[in-house]
N, C-alpha and C positions, 0 to 999 in steps of 0.2 A: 793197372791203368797206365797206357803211355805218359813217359813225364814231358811232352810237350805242348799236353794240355793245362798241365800245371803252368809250363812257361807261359803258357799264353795269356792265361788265367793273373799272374803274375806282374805279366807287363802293360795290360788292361788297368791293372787296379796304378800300377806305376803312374800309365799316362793319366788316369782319374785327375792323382794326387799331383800331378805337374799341373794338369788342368785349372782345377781350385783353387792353388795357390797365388794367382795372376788374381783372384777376383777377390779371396779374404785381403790380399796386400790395397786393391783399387776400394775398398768398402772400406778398410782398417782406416784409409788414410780419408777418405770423404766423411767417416763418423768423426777422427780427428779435427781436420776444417771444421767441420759444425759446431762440435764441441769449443773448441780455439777460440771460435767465431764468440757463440755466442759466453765464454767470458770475458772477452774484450766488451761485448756488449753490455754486459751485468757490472761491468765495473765502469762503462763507459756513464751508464745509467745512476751507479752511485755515487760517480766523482761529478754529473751535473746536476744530482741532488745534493751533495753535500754545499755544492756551489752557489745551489738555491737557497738552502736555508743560508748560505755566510749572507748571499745578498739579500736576504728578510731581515738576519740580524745587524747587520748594514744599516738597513734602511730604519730599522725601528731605533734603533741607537741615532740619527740624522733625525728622524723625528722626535725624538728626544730631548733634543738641543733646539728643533724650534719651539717646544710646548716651551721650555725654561727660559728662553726668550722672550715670548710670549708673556710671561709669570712676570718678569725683569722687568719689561717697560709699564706693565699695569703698575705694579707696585710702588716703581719709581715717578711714572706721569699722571697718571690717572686724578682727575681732580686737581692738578696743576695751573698756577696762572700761566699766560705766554710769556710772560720774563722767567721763570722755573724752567718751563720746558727749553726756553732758548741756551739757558744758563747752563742746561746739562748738555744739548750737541753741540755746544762751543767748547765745552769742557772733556773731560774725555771717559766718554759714553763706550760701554760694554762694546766689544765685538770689530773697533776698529781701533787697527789694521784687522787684526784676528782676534778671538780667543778659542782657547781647548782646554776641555775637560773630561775627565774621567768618565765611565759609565756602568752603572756597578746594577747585579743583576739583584731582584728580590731579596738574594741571602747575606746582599753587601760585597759581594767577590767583586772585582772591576773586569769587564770580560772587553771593555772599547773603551771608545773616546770620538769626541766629536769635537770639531772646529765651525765657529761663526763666525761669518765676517759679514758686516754691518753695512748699509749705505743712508747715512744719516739724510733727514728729507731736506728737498730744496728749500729755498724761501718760497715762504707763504703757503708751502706743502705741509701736511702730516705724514705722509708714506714713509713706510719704513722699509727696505728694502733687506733681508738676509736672507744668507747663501749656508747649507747647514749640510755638512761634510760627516757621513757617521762609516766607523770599522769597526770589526771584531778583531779581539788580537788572536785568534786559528789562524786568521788570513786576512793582514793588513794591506795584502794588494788589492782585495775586493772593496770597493767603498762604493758608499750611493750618496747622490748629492740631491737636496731639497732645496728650494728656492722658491720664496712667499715674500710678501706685503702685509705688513698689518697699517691699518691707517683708522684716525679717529672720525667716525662719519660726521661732515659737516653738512649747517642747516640747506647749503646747496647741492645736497645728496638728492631734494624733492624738488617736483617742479611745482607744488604748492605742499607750506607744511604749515598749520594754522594748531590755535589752542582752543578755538572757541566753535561750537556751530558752526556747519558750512552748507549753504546749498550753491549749487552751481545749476543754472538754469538751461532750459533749451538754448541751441545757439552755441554753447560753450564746448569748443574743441580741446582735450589736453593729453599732450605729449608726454609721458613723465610720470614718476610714481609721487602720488597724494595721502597726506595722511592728516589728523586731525585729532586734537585728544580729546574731542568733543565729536557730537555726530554729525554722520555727512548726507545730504539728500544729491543725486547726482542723476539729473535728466539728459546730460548732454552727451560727448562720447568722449569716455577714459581709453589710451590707448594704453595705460602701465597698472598697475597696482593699486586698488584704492583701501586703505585701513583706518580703523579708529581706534582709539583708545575706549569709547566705550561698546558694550554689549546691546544695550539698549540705552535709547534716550528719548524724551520730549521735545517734539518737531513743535515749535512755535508757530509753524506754517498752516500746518493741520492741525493743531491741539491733539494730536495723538500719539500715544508711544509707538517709536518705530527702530529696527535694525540699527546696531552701527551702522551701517552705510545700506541706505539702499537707494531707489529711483522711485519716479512714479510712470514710467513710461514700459507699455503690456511688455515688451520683455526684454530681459535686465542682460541677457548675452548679448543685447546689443548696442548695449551700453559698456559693461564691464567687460571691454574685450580683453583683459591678463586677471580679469577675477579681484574677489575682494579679500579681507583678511582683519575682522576685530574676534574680539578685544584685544591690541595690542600695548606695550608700554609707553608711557607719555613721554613726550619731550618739554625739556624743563626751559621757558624763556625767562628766566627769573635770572636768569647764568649770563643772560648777554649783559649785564649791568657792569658786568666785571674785566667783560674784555671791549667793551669802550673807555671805562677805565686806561685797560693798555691802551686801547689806540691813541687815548687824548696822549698819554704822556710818551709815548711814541713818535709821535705826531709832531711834538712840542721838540724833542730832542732832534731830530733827522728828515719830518717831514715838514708839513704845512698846516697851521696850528691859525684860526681864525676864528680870534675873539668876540663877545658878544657886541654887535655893531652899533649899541649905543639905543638911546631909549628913543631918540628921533629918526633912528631906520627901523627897517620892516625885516630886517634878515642882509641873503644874501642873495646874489643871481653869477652863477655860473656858467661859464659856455666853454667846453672842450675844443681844442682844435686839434687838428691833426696834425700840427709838426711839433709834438711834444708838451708843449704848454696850455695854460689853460689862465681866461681870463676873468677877472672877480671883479663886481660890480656889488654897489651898498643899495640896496633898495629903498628908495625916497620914497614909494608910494606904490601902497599893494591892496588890492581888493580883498575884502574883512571875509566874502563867501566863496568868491569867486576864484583865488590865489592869485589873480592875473598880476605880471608887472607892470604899472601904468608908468613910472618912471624910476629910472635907477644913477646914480654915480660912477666913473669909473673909478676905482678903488689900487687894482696891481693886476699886472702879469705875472705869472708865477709858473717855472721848469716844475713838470712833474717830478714829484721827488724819491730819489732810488728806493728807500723803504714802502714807496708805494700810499703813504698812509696822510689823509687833510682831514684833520678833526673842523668840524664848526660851530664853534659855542654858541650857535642862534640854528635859528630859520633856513631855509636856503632853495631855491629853484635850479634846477640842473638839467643841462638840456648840451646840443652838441657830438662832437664826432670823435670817439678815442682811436687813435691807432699807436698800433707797438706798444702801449703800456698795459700797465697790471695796476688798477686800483683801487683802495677801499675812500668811501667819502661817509663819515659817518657825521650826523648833526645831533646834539645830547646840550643836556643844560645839567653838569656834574661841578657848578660853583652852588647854585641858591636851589637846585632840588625840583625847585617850584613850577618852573614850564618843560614842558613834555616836546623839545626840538622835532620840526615836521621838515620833510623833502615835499616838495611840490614841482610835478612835471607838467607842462603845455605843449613842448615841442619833442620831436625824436632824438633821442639818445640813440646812437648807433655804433657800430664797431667797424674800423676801415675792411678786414677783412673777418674771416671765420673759422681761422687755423688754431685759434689756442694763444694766439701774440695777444690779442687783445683782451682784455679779465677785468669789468666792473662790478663793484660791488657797495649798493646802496644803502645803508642802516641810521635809519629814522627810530628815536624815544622815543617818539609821538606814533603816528602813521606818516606814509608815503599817501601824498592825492594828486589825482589826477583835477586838474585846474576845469573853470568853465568853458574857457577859450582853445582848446585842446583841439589840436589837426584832428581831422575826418577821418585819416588814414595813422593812427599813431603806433611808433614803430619804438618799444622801449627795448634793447638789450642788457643785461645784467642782473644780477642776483641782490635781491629786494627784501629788508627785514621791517618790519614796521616791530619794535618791540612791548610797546604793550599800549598801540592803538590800531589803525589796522592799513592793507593795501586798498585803494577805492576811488573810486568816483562819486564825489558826492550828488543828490539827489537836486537835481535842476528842473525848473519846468517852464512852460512857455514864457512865463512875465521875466524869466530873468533874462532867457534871451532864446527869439524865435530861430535864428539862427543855429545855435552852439547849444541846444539841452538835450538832443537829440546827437548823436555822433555815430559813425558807418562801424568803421573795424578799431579794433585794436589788439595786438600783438606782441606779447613778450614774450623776449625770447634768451633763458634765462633759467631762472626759479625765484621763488615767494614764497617769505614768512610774513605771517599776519597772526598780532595778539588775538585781534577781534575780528567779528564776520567783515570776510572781503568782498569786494563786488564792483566791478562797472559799469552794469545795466541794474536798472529799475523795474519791476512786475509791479503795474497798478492793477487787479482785480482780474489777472488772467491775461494781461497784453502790455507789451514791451512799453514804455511811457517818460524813459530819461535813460541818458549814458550810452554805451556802443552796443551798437544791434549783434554784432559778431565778436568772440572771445575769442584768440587762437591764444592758449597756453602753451609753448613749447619748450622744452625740457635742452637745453644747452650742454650735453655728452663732456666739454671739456670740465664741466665744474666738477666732476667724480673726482678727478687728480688733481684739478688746474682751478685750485680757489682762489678768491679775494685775498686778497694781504690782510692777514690778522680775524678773518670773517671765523664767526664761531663755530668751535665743533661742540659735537657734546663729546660726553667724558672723556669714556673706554677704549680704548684701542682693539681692532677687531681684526679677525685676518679676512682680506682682502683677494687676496691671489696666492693660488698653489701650483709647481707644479715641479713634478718627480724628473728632475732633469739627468741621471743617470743611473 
């Protein structure tokens, strides 16, 4: 066989192998990339999962230190007077400027630590404000930060919160979550929450057992527009005894402290104005049914006082225009026991503006009433305790006067606690017959954070606000 078939044969297979070589080099190096690729990417994957769980373990260590927070101030406040609780953020309360602690896992090993730092509450606030800083020590640069509020809900958390039976009649508009440790009949329109304390009870209205809360109007969605919610737990007014208490000697030390007015006056009459002060009058002569003042003394002028706080050892009528101030007015008989101090309104209580500057708050031993002689259009702002008699308008009829037994609207604007059943209209036998034809409840937003000087909370301290700020 010629060998230049060989060569050719030869040089064929040559060019092949020169050929292929261009394409195993351009595939060798495109598997590499791939390959390259995706271990960057498998590792890229592991170090933002391991990054994941640092900022879980972060973050559960940060919540860690708010739960023990949390634990700190129950322990330390819960069931304290307001001199106790003052005693301890004047003094020096956990968390401020900072504090840090350890964080140790189930087995006891400490794998973090977390830092609190504190924002003790304003005056006449409960909020508590912490900031809760948690790490793992794998990796102290990763941290998460928690930020909450715990605050002790006070009785101007509701825009009506009662201990006894409640019915609220057609007519009756309310802004605001309603609660009742007794049961509630409610015809009118609830725009927040209504709960009771009981499951069932005996409506005095109907003789029949009925719902914690229901209506008697064909149907209840349009009535309950945020729904209902019993059997819940009661709220104790037995508690407010204790922080009138404080207020009187509060009151006595730094505010305005008005003794019992003597056995030939009738209380007191007050009138708010608006550039700060407020003026006090001895009541010489006051209607036994009707509250009215028929004639009064002038008594003092008196600067609203920075504690906010005018105890009054009698009676009192309170009427006028607050602006720029924060106050509580409480009236109590804590020398002889014996009389049950009432608030008596006829004219508007009002507040200059509606930003939160202005903060009333009214707490009657006896009940708070609405007098006979009462504006047509009566406009009350602020937050109303009657402690163990009730809010109302008592029962008037033609003879007492054709004019005034009969009244249009009335409007607070605010919240109300009431020992006993409240009311400022009358139902004689199915049709309106004494007090205000119209009820407008409405629920006053600044009282959540922005209460009365010294007004009661209950106990506990509760968390309020959360949120994962890093």
């Amino acid at each position: 066989m010629d060998n230049s078939f060989f060569q050719n044969q030869f040089c064929q297979k040559k060019n092949q192998r020169g050929s292929i070589l261009p394409l195993v080099l351009i595939f060798g190096s495109f598997f590499l990339t791939i390959f390259t690729s995706l271990l960057f990417y498998v590792y890229g994957q592991r170090h933002l999962s391991v990054k994941k769980i640092q900022r879980e373990e972060a973050f559960n260590i940060a919540e860690a230190g708010i739960e023990m927070y949390h634990w700190h101030i129950i322990t330390e406040l819960d069931g304290k007077t307001a001199e106790v609780v003052s005693d301890y953020w004047n003094g020096t309360p956990l968390g401020i400027p900072f504090y840090e602690r350890e964080y140790k896992d189930p087995q006891g090993t400490a794998v973090g630590k977390f830092k609190l730092e504190a924002t003790k509450p304003e005056e006449g606030s409960t909020v508590v404000k912490i900031r809760s800083t948690g790490w793992h020590y794998n990796n102290p640069e990763v941290k998460r930060i928690i930020e909450v509020e715990f605050k002790k809900p006070a009785w101007s958390d509701y825009a009506v919160l009662a201990n006894d039976i409640m019915r609220f009649g057609e007519g009756t508009e309310v802004w605001g979550a309603i609660h009742s440790n007794g049961g509630i009949r409610f015809d009118g329109i609830a725009h927040n929450l209504v709960s009771s304390s009981e499951e069932t009870y005996w409506d005095p209205d109907t003789s029949h057992w009925r719902d914690g809360v229901w209506t008697s109007q064909p149907d209840p969605n349009q009535v309950f527009l945020a729904g209902t919610k019993y059997p819940v737990a009661e709220t104790d007014f037995v508690g407010v005894t204790s922080d009138l208490k404080e207020i009187k000697e509060a009151a006595q030390v730094e505010g305005v402290y008005l003794p019992y007015a003597g056995s030939s006056k009738d209380g007191y009459d007050l009138e708010l104005k608006e550039n700060g002060t407020f003026d006090v009058y001895k009541v010489t002569s006051r209607g036994y049914s009707s509250h009215h003042v028929y004639s009064r003394s002038f008594y003092q002028n008196f600067s609203f006082p920075s504690n906010g706080l005018i105890f009054i050892e009698d009676d009192a009528t309170v009427r006028g225009t607050l602006n720029d101030t924060k106050v509580t007015i409480a009236c109590a008989d804590l020398i002889s026991g014996s009389n049950q101090r009432n608030i008596y309104i006829e004219n508007d209580i009002q507040y200059a503006s509606y930003d939160g500057t202005e903060i009333l708050g009214l707490i009657a031993q006896g009940s708070i009433k609405i007098g006979l002689f009462s504006e047509n259009d009566l406009r009350i702002d602020g937050a109303l305790i009657a402690q163990n008699g009730s809010v109302r308008r008592d029962y008037y009829s033609f003879w007492d006067s054709f004019t005034y037994y009969k009244r249009d609207t009335i409007t607070v604007y605010g919240a109300m606690a009431t020992h006993n059943r409240y009311g400022f209209s009358w139902d004689c036998s199915g049709y309106y017959c004494s007090g205000y034809e119209n009820r407008n409840i409405n629920y006053d937003g600044e009282l959540i954070y922005n209460i009365p000087p010294f007004f009661p909370n209950q106990d506990s301290y509760k968390l309020d606000k959360w949120e994962d700020v890093q």
